[in-house]
N, C-alpha and C positions, 0 to 999 in steps of 0.2 A: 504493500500500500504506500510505504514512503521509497520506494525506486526513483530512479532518476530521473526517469519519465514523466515525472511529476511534479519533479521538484519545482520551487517558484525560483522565477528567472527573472531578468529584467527585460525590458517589454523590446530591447531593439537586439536580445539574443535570436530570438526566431521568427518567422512571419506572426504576425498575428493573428490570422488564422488558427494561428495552435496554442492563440494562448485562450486561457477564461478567467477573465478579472473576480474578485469576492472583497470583500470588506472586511477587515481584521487584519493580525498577523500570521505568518508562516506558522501551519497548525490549527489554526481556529477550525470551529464544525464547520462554518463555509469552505475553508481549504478543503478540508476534507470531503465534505459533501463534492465539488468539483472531481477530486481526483476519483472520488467511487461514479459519479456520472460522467464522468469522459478523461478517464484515464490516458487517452491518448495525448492528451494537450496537457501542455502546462500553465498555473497558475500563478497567477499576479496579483500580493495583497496590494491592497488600495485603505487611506486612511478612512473614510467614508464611504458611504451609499453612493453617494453625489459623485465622487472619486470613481469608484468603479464604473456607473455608469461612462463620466465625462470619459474612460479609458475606452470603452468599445466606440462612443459619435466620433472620436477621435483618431482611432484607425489603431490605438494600441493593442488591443486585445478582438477576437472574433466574438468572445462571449462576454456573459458575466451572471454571475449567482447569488441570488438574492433570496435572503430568508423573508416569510411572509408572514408564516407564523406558526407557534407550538403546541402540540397536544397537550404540555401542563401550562406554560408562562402565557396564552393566547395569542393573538397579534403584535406581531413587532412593531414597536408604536414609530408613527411616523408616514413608516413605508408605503402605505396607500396614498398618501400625500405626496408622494414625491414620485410615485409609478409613472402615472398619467404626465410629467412635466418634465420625464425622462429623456421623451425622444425616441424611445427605445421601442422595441416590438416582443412580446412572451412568444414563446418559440417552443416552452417544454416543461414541463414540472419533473419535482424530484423530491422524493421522500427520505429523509436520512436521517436513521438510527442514532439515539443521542446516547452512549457510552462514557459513562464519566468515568475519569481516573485518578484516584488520591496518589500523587505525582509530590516526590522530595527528591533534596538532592542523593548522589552515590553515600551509601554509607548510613544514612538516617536512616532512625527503627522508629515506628509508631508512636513507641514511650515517649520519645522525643521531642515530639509537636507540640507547640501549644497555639500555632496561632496557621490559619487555613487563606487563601490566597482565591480572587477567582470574580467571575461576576455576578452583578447581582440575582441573576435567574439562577444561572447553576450553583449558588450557593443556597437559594431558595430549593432547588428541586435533591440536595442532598442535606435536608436539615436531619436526617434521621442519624447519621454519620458522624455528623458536625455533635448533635448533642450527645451521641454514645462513646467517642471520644474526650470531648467536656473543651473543646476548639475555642480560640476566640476567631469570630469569622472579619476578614477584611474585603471591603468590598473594590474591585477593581475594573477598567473600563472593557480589559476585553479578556477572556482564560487565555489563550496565546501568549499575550502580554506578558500575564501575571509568570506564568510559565518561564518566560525569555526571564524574567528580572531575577526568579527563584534562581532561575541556575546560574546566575551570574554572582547573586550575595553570596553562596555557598553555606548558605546558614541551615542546618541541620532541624533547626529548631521549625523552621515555617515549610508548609506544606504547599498547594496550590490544586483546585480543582479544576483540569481540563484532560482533552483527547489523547487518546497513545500515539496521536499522530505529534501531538506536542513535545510530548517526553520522549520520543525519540528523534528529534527535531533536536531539541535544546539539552540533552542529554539527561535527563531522570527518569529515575526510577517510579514504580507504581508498585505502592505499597498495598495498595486493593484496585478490584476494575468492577465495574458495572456498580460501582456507588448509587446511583441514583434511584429515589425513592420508590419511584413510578416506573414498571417494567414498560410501559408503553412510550415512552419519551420519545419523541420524534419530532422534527423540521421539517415543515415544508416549504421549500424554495422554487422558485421560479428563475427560468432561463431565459436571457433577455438576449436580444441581437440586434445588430442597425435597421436591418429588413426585417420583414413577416417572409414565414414557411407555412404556406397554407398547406396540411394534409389534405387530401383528395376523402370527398363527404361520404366516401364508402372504405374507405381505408381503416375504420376503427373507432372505437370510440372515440371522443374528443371533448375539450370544455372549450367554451368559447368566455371569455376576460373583456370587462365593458366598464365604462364609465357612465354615468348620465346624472343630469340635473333636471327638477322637478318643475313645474311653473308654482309658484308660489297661492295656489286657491286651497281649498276642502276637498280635503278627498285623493289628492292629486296623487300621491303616492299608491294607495290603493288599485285607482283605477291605472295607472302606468304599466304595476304587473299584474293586474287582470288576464292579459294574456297569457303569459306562463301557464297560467290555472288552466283558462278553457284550453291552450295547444295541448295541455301534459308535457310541457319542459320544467326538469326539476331543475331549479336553483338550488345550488349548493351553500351558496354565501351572497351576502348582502350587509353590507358598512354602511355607514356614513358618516362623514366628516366636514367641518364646518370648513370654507372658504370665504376668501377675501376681507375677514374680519368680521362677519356679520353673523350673528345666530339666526337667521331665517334665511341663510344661504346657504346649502347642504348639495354637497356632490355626493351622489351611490359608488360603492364599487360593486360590482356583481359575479357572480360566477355562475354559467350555467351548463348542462351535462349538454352537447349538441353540437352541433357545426352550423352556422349563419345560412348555408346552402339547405340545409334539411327543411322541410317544407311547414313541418311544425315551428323550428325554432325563427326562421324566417316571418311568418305570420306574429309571432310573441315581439320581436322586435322592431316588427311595422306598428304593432298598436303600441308599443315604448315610444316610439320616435312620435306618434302622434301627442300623447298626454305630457312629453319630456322637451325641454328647451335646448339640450342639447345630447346625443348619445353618440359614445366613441369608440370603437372597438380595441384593446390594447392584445388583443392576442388571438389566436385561434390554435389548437395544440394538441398532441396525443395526451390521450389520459396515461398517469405513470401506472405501473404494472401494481405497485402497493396502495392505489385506489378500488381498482380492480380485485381485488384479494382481500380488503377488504369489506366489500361488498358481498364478497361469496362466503365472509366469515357470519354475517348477520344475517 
């Protein structure tokens, strides 16, 4: 999983083409999440959301990986704000397994710790850990990070909660794995690219990724997805977030199971665009295979 083939590069080692921008540092679950979905490319942290993107409009990177949101922490706050004013186009989702690992330097023993390193979610998603230990938790801006800083103080005494992609990255050791509270802990990310890849409307499942604004009357939201209901297109997800400073100015983010061509979901998006002041498509995509699966698990 950390071969060379992966390793993060600087953006004018290889075409850009092969690389995929993420947000964090070398080792974060985005790293990660990147190299288990296209292991062939290599990876380029970026300080930012903003950063990553600006690397793919920009010609640095062919992709870029973007968490959207978690089975325990919810939505990564922010990110629907910032999707739609990207630039960008969703091109694929990807589901990735969140694996924590209580990560010290060579030589520390568990006795040892008194004080746990990490971000705010992942030190939230292993409080079970933290207090059976008796830790004091510090909170830091990204687990990569905390990681990179641990192995550099060489201090015995502090731990850090992030990926084995990290500690073997930064060289530590993992004194436990699959810390986390919740067996189900998972990321969902999105694939963004300078173009749209429209799948062909028989090719497989698909979601289609939208934007829209309401007209400001009674009812307006209701009747907008009316449609859905009568076509039978399920909506998976539906946001919304304030814009331009106003509390009765609300942009949707939406997700729905379909492809804009299928004659249902086509019909649900003509009566949107009728009741809506503005609707925008930000993707059209295969559904990932662990949407799929679990669906067949329910």
């Amino acid at each position: 999983m950390g071969g060379e083939t992966t390793a993060a590069a600087p953006a004018n080692a290889v075409d850009a083409g092969r690389i995929i921008a993420f947000q964090g540092a070398p080792g974060a679950y985005s790293d990660l999440a990147c190299r288990t979905s296209r292991p062939e490319l290599r990876t380029l942290p970026c300080r930012s959301f903003e950063d990553a993107f600006a690397a793919v409009r920009d010609g640095r990177a062919g992709l870029a990986m973007i968490p959207i949101e978690n089975s325990v922490a919810g939505r990564v706050a922010d990110i629907h704000h910032l999707l739609p004013n990207s630039g960008l186009h969703i091109i694929g989702e990807h589901y990735q397994r969140i694996n924590h690992h209580l990560l010290a330097v060579g030589g520390a023993r568990i006795a040892d710790l008194t004080h746990i390193h990490s971000h705010i979610h992942a030190l939230n998603q292993c409080r079970r850990l933290i207090g059976e230990l008796g830790l004091e938790a510090v909170v830091r801006v990204d687990t990569a990070g905390a990681a990179s800083e641990i192995a550099a103080s060489g201090d015995r005494s502090q731990a850090v909660i992030a990926s084995e992609l990290a500690g073997d990255i930064y060289g530590l050791v993992s004194l436990r794995a699959n810390i986390e509270d919740a067996e189900h802990n998972t990321t969902r990310f999105l694939i963004m690219a300078r173009e749209p890849v429209l799948p062909h409307p028989k090719s497989g499942p698909t979601m289609t990724s939208f934007v829209f604004r309401i007209r400001n009357v009674p009812a307006a939201l209701y009747k907008a997805l009316g449609g859905f209901a009568t076509n039978s297109v399920n909506m998976t997800k539906l946001e919304s977030y304030l814009v331009g400073g106003r509390f009765n100015a609300a942009q949707f983010y939406a997700e729905v199971e379909g492809h804009p061509e299928h004659h249902n979901v086509s019909l649900a998006l003509e009566e949107l665009d009728f009741f809506s002041r503005e609707v925008r498509i930000l993707g059209v995509y295969p559904q990932h295979p662990y949407r799929l699966e679990r669906l067949d698990d329910e």
